[in-house]
TORDODO-180162 format. One record per residue (C-alpha): residue in three letters; x, y, z. Coordinates in nm, 4 decimals. Layout:
N
 res       px       py       pz
 ALA        X        Y        Z
...
END
This chain:
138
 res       px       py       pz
 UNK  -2.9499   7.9918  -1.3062
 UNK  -2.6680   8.1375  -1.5053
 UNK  -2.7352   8.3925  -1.8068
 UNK  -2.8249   8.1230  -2.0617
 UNK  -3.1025   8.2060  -2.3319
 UNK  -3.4307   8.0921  -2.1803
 UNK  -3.4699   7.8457  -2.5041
 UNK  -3.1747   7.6557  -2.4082
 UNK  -3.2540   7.6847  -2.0596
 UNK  -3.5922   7.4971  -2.1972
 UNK  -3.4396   7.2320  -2.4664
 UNK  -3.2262   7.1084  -2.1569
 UNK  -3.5244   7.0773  -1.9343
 UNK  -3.7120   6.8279  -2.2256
 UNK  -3.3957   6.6399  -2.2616
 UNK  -3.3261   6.6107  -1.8707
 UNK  -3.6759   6.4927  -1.8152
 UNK  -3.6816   6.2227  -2.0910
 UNK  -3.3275   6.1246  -1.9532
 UNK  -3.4975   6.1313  -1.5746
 UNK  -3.7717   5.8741  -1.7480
 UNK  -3.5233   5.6360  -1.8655
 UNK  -3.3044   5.6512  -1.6104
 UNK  -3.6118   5.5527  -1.4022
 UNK  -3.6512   5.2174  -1.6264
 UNK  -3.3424   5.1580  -1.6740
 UNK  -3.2063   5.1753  -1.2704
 UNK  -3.4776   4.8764  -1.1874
 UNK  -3.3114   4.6694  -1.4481
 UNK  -2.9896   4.7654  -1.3324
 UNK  -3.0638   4.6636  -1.0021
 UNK  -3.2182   4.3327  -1.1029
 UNK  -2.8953   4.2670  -1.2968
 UNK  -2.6685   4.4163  -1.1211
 UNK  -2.3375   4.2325  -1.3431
 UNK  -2.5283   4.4169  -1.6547
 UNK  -2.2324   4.5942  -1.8063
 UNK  -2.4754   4.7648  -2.0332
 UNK  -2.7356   4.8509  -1.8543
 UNK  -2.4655   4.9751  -1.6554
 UNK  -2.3233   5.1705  -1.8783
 UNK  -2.6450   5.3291  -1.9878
 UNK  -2.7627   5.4191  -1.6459
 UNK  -2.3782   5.6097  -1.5834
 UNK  -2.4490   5.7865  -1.9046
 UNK  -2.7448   5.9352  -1.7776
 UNK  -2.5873   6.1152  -1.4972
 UNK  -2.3491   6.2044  -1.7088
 UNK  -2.5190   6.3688  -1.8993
 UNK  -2.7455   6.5612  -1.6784
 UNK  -2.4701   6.6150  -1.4874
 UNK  -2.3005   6.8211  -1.8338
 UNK  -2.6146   6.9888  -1.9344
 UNK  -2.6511   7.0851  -1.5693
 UNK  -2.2728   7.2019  -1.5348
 UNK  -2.2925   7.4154  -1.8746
 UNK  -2.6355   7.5911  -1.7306
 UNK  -2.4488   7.6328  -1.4097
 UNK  -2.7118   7.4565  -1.1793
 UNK  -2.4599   7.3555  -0.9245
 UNK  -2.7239   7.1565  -0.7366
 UNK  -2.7803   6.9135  -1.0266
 UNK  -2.4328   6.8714  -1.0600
 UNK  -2.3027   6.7964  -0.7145
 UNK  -2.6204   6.4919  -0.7470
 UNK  -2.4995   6.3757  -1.0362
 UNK  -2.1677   6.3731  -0.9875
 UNK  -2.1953   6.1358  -0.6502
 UNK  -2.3906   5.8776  -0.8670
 UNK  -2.1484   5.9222  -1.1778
 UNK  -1.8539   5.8931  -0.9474
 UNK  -1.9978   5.6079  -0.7693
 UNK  -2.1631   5.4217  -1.0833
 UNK  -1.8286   5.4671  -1.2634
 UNK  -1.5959   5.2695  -0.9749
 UNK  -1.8574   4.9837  -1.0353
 UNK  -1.8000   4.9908  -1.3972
 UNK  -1.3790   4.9704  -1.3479
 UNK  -1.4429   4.7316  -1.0835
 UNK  -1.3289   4.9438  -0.7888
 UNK  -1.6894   4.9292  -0.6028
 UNK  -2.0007   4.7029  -0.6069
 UNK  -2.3091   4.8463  -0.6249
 UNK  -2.5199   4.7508  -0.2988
 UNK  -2.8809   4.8196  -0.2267
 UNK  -2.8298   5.1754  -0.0472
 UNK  -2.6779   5.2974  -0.3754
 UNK  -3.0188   5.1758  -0.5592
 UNK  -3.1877   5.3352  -0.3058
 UNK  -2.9936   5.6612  -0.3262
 UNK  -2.9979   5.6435  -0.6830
 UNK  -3.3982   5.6369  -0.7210
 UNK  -3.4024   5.8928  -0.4735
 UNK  -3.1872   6.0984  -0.6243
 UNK  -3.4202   6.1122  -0.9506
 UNK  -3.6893   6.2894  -0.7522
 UNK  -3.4679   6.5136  -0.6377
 UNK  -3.3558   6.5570  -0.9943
 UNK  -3.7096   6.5747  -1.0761
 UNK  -3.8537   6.8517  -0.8176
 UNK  -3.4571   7.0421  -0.9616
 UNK  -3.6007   7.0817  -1.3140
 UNK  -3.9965   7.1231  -1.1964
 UNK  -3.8007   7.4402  -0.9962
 UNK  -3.6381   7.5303  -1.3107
 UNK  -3.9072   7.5468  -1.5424
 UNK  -4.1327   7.7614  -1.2905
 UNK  -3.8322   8.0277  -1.2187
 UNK  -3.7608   7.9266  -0.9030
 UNK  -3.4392   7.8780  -0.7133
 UNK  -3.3079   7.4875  -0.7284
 UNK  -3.3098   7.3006  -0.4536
 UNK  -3.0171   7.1150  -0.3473
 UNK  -3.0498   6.7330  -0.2362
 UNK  -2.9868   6.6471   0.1333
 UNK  -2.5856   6.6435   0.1950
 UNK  -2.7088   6.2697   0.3631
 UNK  -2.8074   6.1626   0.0352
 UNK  -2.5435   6.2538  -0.1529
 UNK  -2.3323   6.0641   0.1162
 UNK  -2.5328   5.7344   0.0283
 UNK  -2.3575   5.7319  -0.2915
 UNK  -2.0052   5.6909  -0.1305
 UNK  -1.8694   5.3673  -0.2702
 UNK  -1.6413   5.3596   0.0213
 UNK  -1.9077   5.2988   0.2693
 UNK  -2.2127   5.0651   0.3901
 UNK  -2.5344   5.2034   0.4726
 UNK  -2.5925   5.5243   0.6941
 UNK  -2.5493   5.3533   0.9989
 UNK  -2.8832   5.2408   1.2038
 UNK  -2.9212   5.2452   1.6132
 UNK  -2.9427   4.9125   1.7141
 UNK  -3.2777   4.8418   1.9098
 UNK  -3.2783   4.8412   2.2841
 UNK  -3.2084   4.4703   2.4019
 UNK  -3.5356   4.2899   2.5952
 UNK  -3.4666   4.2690   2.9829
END
């Protein structure tokens, strides 16, 4: 972490988690309602904003996560991408990730970073990460 007083290093880690618990709530409704501009909305402010917090603390990890569902999240609100049900799935596991980030934080240890494979669920671009078909019956 970057030289930044431990109190605001703290303040960010209450704010991040109570943003982590909404974003939680607020990605199943999203994904029931996918059309939802506001819920939308609400779940690209999240990242967002974790991904700010995490950019002015310099946790690089946190960013690079929440920038690929920001990035991703905001092409579906201009209408450039559809959310499909990998970048749900990449999205809730990206809050654990984000989760066992600010658990590291708060003990004083080094962030992890998310798998690059996650990261690359997020790409709007793309389908699913691509699955072996099963051997065909003789």
């Amino acid at each position: 972490m970057s030289a930044v007083p431990d109190d605001i290093a703290a303040d960010f880690i209450v704010e991040a988690q109570e943003i982590l618990d909404r974003l939680g709530e607020q990605l199943v409704s999203l994904e029931q309602a996918p059309d939802e501009a506001d819920q939308l909305n609400a779940v690209f402010r999240g990242f967002h904003t974790l991904k700010g917090g995490a950019g002015f603390l310099a946790i690089k990890p946190m960013v690079e996560l929440c920038h690929a569902a920001e990035e991703t999240l905001g092409m579906a609100r201009s209408g450039q991408a559809v959310l499909q049900a990998h970048h749900f799935d990449a999205a809730q596991q990206s809050l654990d990730y984000l989760q066992a980030m600010l658990d590291a934080m708060g003990s004083g240890e080094t962030v992890p970073h998310a798998p690059a494979s996650l990261i690359a669920q997020f790409d709007a671009k793309s389908g699913p990460p691509a699955v072996k078909a099963a051997p065909k019956a003789a």
